[in-house]
Residue, then its C-alpha position, 0 to 999 in steps of 0.5 A: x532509497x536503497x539504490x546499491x543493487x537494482x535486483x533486489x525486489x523493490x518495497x515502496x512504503x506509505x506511512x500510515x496517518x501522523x508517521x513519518x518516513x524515518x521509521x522505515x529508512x531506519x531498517x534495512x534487508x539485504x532481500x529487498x530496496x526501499x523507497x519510502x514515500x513522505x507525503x507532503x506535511x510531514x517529516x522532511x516535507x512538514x513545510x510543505x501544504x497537505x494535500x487534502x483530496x485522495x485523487x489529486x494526491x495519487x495523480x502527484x505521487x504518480x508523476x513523481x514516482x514514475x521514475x522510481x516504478x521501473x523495475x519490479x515492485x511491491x507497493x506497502x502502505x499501513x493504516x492511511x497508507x494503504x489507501x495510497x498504495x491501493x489507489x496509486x496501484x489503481x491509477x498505474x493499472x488503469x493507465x497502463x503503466x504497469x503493474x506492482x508484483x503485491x499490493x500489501x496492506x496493513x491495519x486499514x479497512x477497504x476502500x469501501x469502508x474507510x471513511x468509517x475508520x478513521x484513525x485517532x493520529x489523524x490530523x484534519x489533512x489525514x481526515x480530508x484524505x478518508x473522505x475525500x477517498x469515498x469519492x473516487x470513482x470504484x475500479x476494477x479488481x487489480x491483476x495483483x495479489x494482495x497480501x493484508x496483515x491487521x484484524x480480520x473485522x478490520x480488513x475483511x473486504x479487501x478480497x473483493x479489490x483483487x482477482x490474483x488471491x487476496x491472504x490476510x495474516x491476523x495482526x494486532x501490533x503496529x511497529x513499522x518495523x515489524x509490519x515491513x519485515x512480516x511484510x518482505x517475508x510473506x509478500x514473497x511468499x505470496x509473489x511466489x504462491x501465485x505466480x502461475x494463478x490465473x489472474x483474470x476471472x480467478x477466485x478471491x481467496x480470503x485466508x487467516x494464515 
């Protein structure tokens, strides 16, 4: 992780199925710190046994990324990543340990319809973890905005996960490198636009912008 400035907005990434954390460490911007999460059985941690269950992998990365969420945050996963962003986010809310400043997802339907989507990379860990993830309970909208990048018949859905506005960018490529850059930028964009939004009860808004 980036650790020279403790301002700086802090992006916690989640590689999507088959990708390892060095894409993301390979890329740098003065605007932001980044963490990026290695799920065991891949990259450095390929030693390591898979975790195969959605639920019991988002209680382990909650524990020990609880050092890490001390300051403010955006949580960004791409493809199966997103869903550990997304339920990790659900888990600190409902527990009452904060709360990220955006949630972004890219190239990944919603909860509701992952199970359905599952990508060709995946290995059988990664196909366990879509399954298992149609099994974890349905929570309540987060208080967070939520920033999707991906095609729309891909992503519509995720609107309905948030009551603090939901904008999707249409996208087709997907460079790590390139998904995290549009990340920063729009994700602040984003922070910014709905800063003074209402959060509870506020209308979900879908945008192709």
């Amino acid at each position: 992780m980036d650790t020279d400035d403790a301002e700086r907005m802090l992006f916690v990434c989640f590689p999507d199925a088959g990708e390892a954390a060095g894409r993301y460490r390979a890329w740098r911007d003065p605007r932001i710190a980044v963490h990026v999460v290695e799920l065991p059985g891949r990259g450095e941690r390929r030693h390591e046994h898979p975790y195969r269950d959605m639920w019991l992998l988002v209680e382990s990365l909650a524990a020990e990324l609880a050092g890490v969420l001390t300051r403010p945050y955006v949580l960004f996963g791409a493809g199966l990543g997103a869903l550990v962003a997304y339920r990790l986010a659900q888990r600190r809310v409902a527990a009452g340990l904060g709360v990220p400043r955006a949630l972004v997802v890219a190239h990944q339907a919603p909860p509701d319809r992952a199970a359905r989507s599952v990508p060709v990379q995946a290995d059988r860990a990664d196909v366990s973890l879509l399954v298992s993830d149609g099994y974890v309970p349905v929570a309540p909208p987060l208080p967070c905005p939520i920033r999707g990048f991906g095609e729309p018949h891909v992503m519509t859905g995720w609107g309905d996960h948030t009551n603090a506005g939901f904008v999707l960018t249409p996208a087709r490529a997907r460079d790590s490198a390139a998904l995290l850059r549009d990340a920063v930028l729009r994700a602040g964009y984003l922070i910014s636009a709905l800063a003074g939004a209402p959060a509870a009860g506020a209308d979900v808004a879908e945008s192709p912008m």
